[in-house]
Each structure stands twice: as C-alpha cells, then as structure tokens.
C-alpha positions in Angstrom: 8.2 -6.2 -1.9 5.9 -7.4 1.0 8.9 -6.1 3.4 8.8 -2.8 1.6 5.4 -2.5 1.7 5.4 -2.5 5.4 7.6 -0.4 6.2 6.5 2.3 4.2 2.7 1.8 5.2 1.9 4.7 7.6 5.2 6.4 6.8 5.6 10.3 6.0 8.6 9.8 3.3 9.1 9.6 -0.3 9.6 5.9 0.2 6.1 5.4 -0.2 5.8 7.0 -3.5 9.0 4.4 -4.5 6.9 1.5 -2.9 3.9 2.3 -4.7 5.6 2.7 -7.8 7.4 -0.4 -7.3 4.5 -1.8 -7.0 2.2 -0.7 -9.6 5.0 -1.9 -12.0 5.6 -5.3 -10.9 1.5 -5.7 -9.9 0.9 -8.8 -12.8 3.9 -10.7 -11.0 2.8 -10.8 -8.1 0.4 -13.5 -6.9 -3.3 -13.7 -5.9 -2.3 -14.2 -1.9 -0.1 -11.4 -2.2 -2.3 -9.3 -3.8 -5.4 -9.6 -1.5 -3.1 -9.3 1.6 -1.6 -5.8 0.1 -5.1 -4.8 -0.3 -6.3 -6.3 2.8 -3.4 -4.3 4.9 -4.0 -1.3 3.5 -7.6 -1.3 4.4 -7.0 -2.4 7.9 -4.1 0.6 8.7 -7.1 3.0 7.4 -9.6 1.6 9.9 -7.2 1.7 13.1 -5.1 4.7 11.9 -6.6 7.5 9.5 -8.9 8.8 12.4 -5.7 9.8 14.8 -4.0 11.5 11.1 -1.7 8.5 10.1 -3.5 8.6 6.6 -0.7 10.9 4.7 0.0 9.6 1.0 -3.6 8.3 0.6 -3.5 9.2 -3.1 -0.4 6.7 -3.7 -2.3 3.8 -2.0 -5.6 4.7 -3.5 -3.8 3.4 -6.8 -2.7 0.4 -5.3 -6.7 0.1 -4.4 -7.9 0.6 -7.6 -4.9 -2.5 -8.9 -7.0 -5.6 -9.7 -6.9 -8.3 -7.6 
C-alpha cells in the first residue's frame, strides 16, 4: 500500500481516488509507523508542492488526514 501510495501522491488520475479508498478501508490494519509516515508524506508534498499547483485531489487526501493515527 506504501508503494501505491507513492505513486499516486501528486498524480492527476483516478488512481488516487482507488488509493485513497484502499486506504480508508484497510486504515485499522495498518500500523502506527505506517500511519504517521502516510500522514507525515502527505503534509511534506503540500509544503514543497501545492504552491507551484501539484495539489489536485486535495479532498481525497484530506480524508486520509482526518484518519486517526
């Protein structure tokens, strides 16, 4: 999932909706270190990338945001 999750941060695509899905349903099975470095990713991308208008699909990872770590 970590894989996945990469390749579809920063992507214009409908994989991203699939990740974030994917994601959302498998969330409890994943561990703490996973979690935090999901969260921690997405965060970072925003920072370097939003301001040159890489931050398409921000709804879909705003859910992953809101997940509890």
């Amino acid at each position: 999932m970590i894989y996945a999750f990469r390749y579809a941060l920063g992507r214009k695509t409908y994989a991203v909706r699939d990740v974030c899905d994917c994601l959302i349903s498998n969330w409890d099975e994943l561990g703490l270190i996973s979690k935090k470095l999901i969260h921690k990713e997405i965060i970072e991308f925003r920072e370097r990338y939003v301001k040159i208008g890489l931050g398409q699909n921000d709804n879909a990872w705003d859910e992953i945001l809101n997940l509890k770590v």
